[in-house]
FITIPA-649818 format. One record per residue (C-alpha): residue number from 1; z, x, y. Coordinates in nm, 3 decimals. Example, Ala and Ser with C-alpha at 12.3 -4.5 7.8 and 13.67 -1.06 7.14 Angstrom:
% residues 2
+-----+---------+---------+---------+
:   i :       Z :       X :       Y :
+-----+---------+---------+---------+
:   1 :   0.780 :   1.230 :  -0.450 :
:   2 :   0.714 :   1.367 :  -0.106 :
+-----+---------+---------+---------+
//
This chain:
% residues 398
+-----+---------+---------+---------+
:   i :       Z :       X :       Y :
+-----+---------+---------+---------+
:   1 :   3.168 :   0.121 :  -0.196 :
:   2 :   3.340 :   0.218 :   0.130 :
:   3 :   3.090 :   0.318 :   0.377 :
:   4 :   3.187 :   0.519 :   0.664 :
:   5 :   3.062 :   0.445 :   1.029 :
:   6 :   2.806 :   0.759 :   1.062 :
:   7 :   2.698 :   0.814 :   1.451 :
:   8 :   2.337 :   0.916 :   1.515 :
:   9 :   2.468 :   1.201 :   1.721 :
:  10 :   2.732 :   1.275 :   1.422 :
:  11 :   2.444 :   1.362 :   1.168 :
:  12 :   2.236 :   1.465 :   1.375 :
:  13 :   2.397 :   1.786 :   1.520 :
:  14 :   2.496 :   1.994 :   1.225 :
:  15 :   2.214 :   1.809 :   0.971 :
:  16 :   1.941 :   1.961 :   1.154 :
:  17 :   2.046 :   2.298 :   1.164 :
:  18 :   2.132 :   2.257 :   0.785 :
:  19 :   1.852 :   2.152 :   0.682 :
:  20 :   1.590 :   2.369 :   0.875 :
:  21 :   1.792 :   2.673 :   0.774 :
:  22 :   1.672 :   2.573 :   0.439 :
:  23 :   1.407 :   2.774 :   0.255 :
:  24 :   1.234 :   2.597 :  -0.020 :
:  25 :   1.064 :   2.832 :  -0.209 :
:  26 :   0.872 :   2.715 :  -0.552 :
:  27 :   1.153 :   2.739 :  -0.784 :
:  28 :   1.418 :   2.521 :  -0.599 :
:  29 :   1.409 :   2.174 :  -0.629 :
:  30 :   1.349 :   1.976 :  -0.391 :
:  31 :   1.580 :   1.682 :  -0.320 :
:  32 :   1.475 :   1.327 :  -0.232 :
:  33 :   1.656 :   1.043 :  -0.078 :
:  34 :   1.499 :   0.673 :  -0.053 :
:  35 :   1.613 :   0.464 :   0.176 :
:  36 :   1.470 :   0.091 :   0.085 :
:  37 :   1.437 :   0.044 :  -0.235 :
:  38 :   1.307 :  -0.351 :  -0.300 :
:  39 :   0.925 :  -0.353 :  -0.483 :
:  40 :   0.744 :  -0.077 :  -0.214 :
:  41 :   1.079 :   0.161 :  -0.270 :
:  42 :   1.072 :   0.083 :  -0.626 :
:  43 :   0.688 :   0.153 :  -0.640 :
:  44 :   0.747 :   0.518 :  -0.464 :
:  45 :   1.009 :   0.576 :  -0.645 :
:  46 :   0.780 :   0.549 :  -0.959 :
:  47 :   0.510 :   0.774 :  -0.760 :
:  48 :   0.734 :   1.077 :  -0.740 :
:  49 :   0.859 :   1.057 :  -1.162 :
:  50 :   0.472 :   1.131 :  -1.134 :
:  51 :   0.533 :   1.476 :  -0.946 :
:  52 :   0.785 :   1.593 :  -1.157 :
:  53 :   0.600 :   1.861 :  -1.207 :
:  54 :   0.672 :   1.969 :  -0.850 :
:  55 :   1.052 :   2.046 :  -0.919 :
:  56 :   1.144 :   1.710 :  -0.738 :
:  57 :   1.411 :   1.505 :  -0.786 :
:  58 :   1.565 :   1.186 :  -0.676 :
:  59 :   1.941 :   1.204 :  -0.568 :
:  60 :   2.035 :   0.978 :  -0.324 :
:  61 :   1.950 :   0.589 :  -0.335 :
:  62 :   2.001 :   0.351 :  -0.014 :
:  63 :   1.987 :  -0.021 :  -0.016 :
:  64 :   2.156 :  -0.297 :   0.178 :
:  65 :   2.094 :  -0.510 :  -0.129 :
:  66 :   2.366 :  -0.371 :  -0.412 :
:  67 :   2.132 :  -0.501 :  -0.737 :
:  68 :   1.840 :  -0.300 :  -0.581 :
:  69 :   2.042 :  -0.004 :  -0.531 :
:  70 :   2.196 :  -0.004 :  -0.865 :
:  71 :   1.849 :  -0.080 :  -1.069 :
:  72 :   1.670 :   0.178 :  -0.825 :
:  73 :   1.957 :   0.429 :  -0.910 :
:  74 :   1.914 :   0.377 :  -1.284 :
:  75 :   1.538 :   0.418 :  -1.312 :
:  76 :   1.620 :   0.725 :  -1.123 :
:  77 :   1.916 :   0.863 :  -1.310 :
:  78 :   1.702 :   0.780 :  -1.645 :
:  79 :   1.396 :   1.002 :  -1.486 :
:  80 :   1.578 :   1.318 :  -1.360 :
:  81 :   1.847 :   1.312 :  -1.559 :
:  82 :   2.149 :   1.280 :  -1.317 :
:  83 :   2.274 :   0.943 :  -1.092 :
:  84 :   2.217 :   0.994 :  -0.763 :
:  85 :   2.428 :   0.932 :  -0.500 :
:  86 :   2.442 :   0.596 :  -0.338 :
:  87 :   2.542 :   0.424 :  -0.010 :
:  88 :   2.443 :   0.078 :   0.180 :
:  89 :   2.420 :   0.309 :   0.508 :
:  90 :   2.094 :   0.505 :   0.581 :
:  91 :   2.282 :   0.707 :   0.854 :
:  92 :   2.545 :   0.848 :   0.575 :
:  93 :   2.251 :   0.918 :   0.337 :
:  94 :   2.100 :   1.119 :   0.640 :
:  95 :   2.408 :   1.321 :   0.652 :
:  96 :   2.429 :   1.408 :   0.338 :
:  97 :   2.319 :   1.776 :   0.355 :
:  98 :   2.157 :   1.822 :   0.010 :
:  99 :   1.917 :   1.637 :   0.064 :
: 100 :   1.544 :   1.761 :   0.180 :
: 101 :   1.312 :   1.439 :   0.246 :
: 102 :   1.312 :   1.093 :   0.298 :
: 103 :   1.093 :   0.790 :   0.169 :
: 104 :   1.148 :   0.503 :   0.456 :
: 105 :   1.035 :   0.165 :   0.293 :
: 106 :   1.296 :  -0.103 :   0.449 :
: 107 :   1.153 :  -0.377 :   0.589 :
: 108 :   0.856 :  -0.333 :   0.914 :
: 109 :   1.137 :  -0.342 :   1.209 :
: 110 :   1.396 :  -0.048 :   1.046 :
: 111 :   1.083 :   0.132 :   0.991 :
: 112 :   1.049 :   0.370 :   1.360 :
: 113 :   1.443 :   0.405 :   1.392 :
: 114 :   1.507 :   0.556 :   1.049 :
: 115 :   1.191 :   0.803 :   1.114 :
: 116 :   1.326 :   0.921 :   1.396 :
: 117 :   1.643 :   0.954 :   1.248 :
: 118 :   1.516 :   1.161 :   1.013 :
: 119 :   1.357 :   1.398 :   1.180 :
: 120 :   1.652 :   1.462 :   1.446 :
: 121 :   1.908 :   1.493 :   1.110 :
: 122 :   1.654 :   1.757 :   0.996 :
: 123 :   1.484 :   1.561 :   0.721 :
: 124 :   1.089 :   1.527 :   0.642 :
: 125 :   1.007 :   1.209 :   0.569 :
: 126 :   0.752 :   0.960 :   0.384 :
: 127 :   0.753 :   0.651 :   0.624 :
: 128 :   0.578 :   0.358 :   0.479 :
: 129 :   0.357 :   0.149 :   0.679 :
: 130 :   0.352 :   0.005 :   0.949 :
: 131 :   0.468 :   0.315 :   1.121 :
: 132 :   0.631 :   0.074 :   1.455 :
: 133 :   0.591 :  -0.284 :   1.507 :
: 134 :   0.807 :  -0.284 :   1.824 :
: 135 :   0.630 :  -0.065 :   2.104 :
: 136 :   0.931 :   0.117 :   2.247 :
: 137 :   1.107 :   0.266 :   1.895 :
: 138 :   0.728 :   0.329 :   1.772 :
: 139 :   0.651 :   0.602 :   2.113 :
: 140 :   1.017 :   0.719 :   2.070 :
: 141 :   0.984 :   0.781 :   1.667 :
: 142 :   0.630 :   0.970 :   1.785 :
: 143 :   0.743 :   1.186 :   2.048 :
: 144 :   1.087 :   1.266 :   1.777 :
: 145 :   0.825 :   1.354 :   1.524 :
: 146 :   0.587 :   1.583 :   1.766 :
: 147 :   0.905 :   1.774 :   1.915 :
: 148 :   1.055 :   1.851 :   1.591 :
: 149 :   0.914 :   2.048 :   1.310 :
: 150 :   0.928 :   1.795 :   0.993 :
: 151 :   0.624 :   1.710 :   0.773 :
: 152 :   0.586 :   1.337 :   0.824 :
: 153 :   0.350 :   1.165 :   0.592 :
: 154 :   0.249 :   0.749 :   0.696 :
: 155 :   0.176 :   0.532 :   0.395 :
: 156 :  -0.144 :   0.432 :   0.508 :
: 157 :  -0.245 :   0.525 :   0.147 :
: 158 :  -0.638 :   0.432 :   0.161 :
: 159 :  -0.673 :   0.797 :   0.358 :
: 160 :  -0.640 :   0.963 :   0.006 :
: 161 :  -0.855 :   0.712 :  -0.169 :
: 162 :  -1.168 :   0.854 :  -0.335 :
: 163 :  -1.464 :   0.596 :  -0.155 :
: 164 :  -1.309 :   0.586 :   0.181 :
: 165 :  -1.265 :   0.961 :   0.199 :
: 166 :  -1.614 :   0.959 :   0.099 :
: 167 :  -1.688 :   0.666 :   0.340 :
: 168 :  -1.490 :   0.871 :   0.620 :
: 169 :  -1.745 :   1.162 :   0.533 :
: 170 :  -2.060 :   0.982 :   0.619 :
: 171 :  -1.922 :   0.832 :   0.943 :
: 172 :  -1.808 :   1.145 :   1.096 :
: 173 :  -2.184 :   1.253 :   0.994 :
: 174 :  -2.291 :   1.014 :   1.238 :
: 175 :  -2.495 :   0.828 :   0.960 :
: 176 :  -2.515 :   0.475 :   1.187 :
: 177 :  -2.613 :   0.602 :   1.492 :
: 178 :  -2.377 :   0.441 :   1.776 :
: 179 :  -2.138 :   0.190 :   1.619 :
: 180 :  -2.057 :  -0.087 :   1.899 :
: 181 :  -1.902 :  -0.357 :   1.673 :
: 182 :  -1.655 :  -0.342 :   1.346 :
: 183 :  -1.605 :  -0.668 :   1.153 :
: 184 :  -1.330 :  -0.735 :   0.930 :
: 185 :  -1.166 :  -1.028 :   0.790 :
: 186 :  -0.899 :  -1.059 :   0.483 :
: 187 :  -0.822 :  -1.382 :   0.353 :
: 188 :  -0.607 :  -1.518 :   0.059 :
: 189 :  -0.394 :  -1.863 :  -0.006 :
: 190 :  -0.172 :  -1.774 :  -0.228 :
: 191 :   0.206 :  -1.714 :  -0.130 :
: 192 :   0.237 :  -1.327 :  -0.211 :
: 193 :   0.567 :  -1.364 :   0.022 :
: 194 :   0.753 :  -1.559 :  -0.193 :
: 195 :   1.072 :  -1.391 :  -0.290 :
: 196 :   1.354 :  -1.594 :  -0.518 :
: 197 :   1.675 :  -1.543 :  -0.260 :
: 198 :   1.889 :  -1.834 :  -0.435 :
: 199 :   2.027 :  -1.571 :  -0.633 :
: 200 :   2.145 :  -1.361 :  -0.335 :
: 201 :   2.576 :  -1.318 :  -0.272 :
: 202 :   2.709 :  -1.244 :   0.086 :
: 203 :   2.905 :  -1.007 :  -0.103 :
: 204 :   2.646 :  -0.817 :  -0.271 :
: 205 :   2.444 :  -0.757 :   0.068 :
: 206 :   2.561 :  -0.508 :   0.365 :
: 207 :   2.473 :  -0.749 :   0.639 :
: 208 :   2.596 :  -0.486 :   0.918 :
: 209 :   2.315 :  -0.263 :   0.784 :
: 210 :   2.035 :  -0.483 :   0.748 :
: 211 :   2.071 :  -0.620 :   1.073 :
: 212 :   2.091 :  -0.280 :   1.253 :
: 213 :   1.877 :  -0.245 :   1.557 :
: 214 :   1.793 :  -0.645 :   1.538 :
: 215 :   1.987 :  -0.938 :   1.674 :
: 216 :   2.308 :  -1.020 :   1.531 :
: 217 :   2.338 :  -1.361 :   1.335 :
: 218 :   2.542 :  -1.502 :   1.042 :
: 219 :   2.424 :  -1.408 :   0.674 :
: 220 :   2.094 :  -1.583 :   0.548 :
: 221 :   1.967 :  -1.486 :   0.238 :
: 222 :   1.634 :  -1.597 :   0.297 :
: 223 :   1.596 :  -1.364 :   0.575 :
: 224 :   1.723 :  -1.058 :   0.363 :
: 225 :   1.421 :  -1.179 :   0.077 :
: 226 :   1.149 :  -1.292 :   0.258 :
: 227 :   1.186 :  -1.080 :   0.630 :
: 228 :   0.765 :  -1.075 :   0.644 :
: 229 :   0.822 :  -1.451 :   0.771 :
: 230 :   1.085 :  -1.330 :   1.091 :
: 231 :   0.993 :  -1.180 :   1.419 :
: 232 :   1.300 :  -0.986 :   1.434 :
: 233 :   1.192 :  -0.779 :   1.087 :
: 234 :   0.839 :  -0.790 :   1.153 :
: 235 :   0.514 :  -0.796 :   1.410 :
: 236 :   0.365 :  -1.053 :   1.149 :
: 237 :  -0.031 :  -0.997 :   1.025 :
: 238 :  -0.111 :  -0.710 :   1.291 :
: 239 :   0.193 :  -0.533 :   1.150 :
: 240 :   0.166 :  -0.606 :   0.752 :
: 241 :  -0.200 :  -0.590 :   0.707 :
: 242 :  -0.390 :  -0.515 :   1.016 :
: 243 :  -0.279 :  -0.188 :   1.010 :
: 244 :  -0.492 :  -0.067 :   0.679 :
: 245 :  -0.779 :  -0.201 :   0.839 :
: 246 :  -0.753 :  -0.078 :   1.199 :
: 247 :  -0.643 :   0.281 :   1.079 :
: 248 :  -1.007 :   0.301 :   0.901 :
: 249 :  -1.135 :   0.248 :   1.282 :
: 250 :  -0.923 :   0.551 :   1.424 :
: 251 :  -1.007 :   0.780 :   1.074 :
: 252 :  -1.439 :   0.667 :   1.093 :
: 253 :  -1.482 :   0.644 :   1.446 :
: 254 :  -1.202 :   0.914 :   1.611 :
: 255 :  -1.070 :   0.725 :   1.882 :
: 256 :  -0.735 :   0.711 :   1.813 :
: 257 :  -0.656 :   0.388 :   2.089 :
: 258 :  -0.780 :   0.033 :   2.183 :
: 259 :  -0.818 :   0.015 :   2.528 :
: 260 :  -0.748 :  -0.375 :   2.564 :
: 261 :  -0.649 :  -0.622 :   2.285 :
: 262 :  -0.636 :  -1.024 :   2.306 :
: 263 :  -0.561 :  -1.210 :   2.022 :
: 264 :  -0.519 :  -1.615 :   1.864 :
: 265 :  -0.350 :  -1.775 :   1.597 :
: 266 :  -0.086 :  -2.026 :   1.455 :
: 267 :   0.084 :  -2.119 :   1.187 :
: 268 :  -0.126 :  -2.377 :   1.041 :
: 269 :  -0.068 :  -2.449 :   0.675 :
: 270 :   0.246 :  -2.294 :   0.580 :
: 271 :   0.525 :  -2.510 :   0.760 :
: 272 :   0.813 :  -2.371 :   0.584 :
: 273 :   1.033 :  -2.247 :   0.843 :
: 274 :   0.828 :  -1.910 :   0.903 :
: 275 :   0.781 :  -1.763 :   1.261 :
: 276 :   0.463 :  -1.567 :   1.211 :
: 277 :   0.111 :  -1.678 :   1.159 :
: 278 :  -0.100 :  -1.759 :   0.848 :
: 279 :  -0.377 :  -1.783 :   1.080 :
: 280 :  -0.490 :  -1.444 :   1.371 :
: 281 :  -0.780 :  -1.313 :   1.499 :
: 282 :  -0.735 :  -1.039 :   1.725 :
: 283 :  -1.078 :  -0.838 :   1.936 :
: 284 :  -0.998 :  -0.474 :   2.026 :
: 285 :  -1.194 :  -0.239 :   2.223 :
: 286 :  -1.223 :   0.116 :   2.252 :
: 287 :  -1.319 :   0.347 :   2.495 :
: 288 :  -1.589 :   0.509 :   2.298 :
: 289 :  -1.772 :   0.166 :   2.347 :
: 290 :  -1.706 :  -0.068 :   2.035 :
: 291 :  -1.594 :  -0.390 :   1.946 :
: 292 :  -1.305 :  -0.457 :   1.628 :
: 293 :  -1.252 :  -0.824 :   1.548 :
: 294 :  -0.980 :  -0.849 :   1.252 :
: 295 :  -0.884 :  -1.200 :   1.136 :
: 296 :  -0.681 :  -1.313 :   0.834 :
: 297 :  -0.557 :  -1.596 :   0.699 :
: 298 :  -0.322 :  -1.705 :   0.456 :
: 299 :  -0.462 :  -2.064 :   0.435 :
: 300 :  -0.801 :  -2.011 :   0.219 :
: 301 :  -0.954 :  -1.745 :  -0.083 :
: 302 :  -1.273 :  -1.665 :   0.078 :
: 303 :  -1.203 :  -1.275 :   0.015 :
: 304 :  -1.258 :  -1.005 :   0.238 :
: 305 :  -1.532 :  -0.862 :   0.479 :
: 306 :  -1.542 :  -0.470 :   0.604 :
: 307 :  -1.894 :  -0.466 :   0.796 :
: 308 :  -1.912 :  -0.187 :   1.093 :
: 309 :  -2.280 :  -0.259 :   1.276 :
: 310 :  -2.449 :   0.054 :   1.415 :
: 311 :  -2.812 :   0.128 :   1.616 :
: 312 :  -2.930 :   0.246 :   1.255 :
: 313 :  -2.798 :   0.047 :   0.991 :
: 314 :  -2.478 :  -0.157 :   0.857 :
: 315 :  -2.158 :   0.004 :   0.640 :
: 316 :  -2.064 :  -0.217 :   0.405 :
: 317 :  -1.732 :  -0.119 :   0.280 :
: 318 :  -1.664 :  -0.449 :   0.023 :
: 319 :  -1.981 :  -0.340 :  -0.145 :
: 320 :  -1.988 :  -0.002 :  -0.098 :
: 321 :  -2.294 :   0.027 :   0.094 :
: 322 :  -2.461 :   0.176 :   0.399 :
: 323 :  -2.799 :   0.008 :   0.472 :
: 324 :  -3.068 :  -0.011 :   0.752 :
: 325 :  -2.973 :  -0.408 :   0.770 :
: 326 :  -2.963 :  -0.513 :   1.105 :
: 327 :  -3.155 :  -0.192 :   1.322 :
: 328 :  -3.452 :  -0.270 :   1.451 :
: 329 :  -3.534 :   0.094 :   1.610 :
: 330 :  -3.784 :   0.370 :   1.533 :
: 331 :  -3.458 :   0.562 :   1.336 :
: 332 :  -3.333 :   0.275 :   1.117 :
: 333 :  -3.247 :   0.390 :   0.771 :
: 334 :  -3.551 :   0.386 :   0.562 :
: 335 :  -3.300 :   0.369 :   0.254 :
: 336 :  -2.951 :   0.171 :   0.144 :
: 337 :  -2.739 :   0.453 :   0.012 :
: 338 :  -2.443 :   0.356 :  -0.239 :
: 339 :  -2.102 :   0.539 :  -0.141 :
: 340 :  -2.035 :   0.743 :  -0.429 :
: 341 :  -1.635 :   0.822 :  -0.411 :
: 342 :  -1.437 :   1.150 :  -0.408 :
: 343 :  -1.185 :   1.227 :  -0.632 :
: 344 :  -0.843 :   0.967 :  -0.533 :
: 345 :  -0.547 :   1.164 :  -0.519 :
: 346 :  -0.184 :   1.092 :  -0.490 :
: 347 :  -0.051 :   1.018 :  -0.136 :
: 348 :   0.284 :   1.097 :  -0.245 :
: 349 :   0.176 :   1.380 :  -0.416 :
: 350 :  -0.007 :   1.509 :  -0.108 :
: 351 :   0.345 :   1.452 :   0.083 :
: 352 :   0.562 :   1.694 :  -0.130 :
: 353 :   0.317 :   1.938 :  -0.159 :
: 354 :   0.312 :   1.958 :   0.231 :
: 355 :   0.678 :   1.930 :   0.229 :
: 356 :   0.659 :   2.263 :   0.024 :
: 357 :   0.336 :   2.418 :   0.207 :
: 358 :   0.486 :   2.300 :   0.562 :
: 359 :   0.097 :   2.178 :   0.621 :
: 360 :  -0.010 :   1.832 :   0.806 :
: 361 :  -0.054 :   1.574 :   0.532 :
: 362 :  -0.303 :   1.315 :   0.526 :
: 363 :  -0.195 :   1.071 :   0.742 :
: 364 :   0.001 :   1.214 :   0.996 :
: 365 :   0.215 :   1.072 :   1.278 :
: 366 :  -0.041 :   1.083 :   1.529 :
: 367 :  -0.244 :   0.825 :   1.263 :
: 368 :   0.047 :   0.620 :   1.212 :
: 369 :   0.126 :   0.578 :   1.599 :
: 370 :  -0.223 :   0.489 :   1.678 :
: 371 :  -0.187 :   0.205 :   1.421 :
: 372 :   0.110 :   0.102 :   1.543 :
: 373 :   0.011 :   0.087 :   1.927 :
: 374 :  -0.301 :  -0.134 :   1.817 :
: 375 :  -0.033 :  -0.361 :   1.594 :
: 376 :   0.185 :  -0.384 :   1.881 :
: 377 :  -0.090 :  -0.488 :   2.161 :
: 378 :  -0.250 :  -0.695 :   1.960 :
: 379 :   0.100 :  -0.881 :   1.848 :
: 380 :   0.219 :  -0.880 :   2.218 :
: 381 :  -0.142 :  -1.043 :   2.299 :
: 382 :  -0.043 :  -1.321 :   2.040 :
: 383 :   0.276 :  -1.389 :   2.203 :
: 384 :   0.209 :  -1.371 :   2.582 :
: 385 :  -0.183 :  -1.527 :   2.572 :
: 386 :  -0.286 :  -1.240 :   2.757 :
: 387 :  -0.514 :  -0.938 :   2.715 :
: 388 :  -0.267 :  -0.657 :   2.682 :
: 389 :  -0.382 :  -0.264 :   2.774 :
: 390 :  -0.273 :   0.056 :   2.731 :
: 391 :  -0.251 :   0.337 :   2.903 :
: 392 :  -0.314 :   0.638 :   2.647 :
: 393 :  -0.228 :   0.874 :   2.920 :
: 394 :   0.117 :   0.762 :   2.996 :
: 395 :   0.152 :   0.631 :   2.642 :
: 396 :   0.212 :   0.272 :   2.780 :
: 397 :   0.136 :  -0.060 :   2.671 :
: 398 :   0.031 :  -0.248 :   2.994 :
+-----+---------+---------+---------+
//
């Protein structure tokens, strides 16, 4: 396919005014472009067949890699009926006028570009997380979404699952007393990165496209595969799984910022040519007066911990739990009490609904950019050795 050069300014000029001129009302379908379609595009793409019922439709497919665009385009074509339109270029699929909303799931580093984008070509858009993982393009994709007037939904997706909306509940009741310390750890040895790239032509791959707003360098299929291993396409564990975890701290405990981040780690194990760690820590505090120590590694199966300490007890979130463990005062909970979940709905769902409704959807930008300033610190803190601060104010890392 030809693929014509498409300047930001270009589509964004007569895009917008297209596109907000547009009334959906309940009987017009609504139109949906993804742009990233490997296993998490795939996935969402899967996610909407469920909303049919909400007169959507995919159209328009985007993919650097031509095998995932053509097998995304089929499933597609074979679920609403008509091919959609494809291109290797996010910035022509943006111009295309037809279509009403976005899903963003390219790799981590294309991730606050293409959301701003979006929102300046007059699209509302489904960015999946992390919503930044460099600090500069995250603030400018924020400040795009907050001075526009697109419904942006961040897939954080645990903020429309049944036990931690029901978990959320209870902390916003105040149900620990004063929380001053959050403990979480993840940890797993098996290589869930692992992608086959042998497979992978030059040819098939627009290399131009992939490598957008990163550093130029000669074709590597390895890099197009397996990206979660490269600085350039990602801010390694604080980026790809720190961000589910410290986005509970903002939804529970309502301060949306760390104040100061350090962090530690290595690569330790896996010495297969990968530039991020299977081995960080990182310690975050807040103003509100708490402590968040996340570690992972990739080097052992000891499983997960979720334990946020409070004056009057101990949320356990692996087991469900919230317990008087650990409180020694006169207002310690006399009782454990076991988390009994709300209904889980559909992110995605929730998403096109607001697209239709105009309404703020679950996880808003706001959520997503607090998430992404605590990935960001905490990932700068990795690479400089120093505790890194920020300065919610000016919106400034420090």
């Amino acid at each position: 396919m030809n693929r014509p050069v498409v300047s930001r300014r270009a589509f964004a000029g007569a895009a917008v005014a297209s596109s907000l001129a547009r009334v959906r009302g309940a009987n017009e379908r609504l139109s949906v472009g993804l742009i990233g379609v490997g296993g998490r595009g795939q996935y969402d793409l899967g996610e909407i067949v469920k909303c049919k019922d909400l007169n959507v439709a995919v159209t328009a497919i985007c993919d650097v890699w031509r095998p995932n665009r053509e097998r995304a385009a089929a499933l597609a074509a074979k679920a609403f009926g008509a091919k959609p339109k494809e291109t290797a270029d996010y910035r022509e699929l943006l111009s295309w006028r037809d279509v009403d909303a976005v899903i963003i799931a390219t790799p981590d580093s294309g991730h606050s570009r293409i959301l701003e984008d979006s929102v300046k070509a007059g699209k509302d858009a489904y960015c999946e997380k992390p919503m930044g993982v460099e600090f500069r393009e995250a603030k400018s994709a924020f400040l795009a979404v907050k001075q526009g007037r697109q419904v942006v939904q961040i897939g954080t997706q645990r903020r429309s699952e049944g036990p931690y909306l029901a978990a959320a509940k209870l902390m916003h009741s105040g149900i620990l007393g004063q929380v001053t310390r959050v403990d979480m750890a993840v940890a797993f040895q098996e290589p869930r990165w692992r992608r086959d790239h042998h497979n992978v032509q030059e040819a098939d791959v627009a290399w131009k496209e992939f490598l957008f707003n990163r550093p130029q360098r000669p074709f590597e299929a390895r890099r197009l595969r397996e990206w979660q291993l490269f600085r350039d396409y990602t801010n390694g564990i604080a980026g790809l799984w720190m961000c589910h975890f410290i986005d509970q701290v903002h939804w529970f405990l309502e301060d949306p910022y760390p104040a100061g981040a350090v962090a530690n780690g290595g690569v330790f194990l896996w010495k297969d040519g990968r530039e991020t760690s299977d081995v960080f820590h990182a310690l975050l505090d807040y103003p509100k007066g708490f402590l968040v120590s996340f570690a992972m590694s990739l080097t052992n199966a000891a499983g997960n911990r979720n334990l946020w300490h409070g004056t009057r007890g101990t949320l356990d979130l692996d087991n469900w739990t919230i317990s008087g463990d650990g409180a020694r005062g006169p207002d310690r909970l006399e009782r454990a009490i076991k988390i009994e979940p709300e209904p889980s709905t559909s992110h995605m769902r929730n998403f096109l609904e607001c697209v239709r409704t105009r309404q703020t959807p679950r996880c808003d930008i706001q959520a997503g950019f607090s998430h992404a300033v605590a990935g960001c610190m905490a990932s700068t803190a990795l690479e400089t050795g120093r505790k890194v601060r920020f300065d919610s104010a000016k919106l400034e890392l420090v």
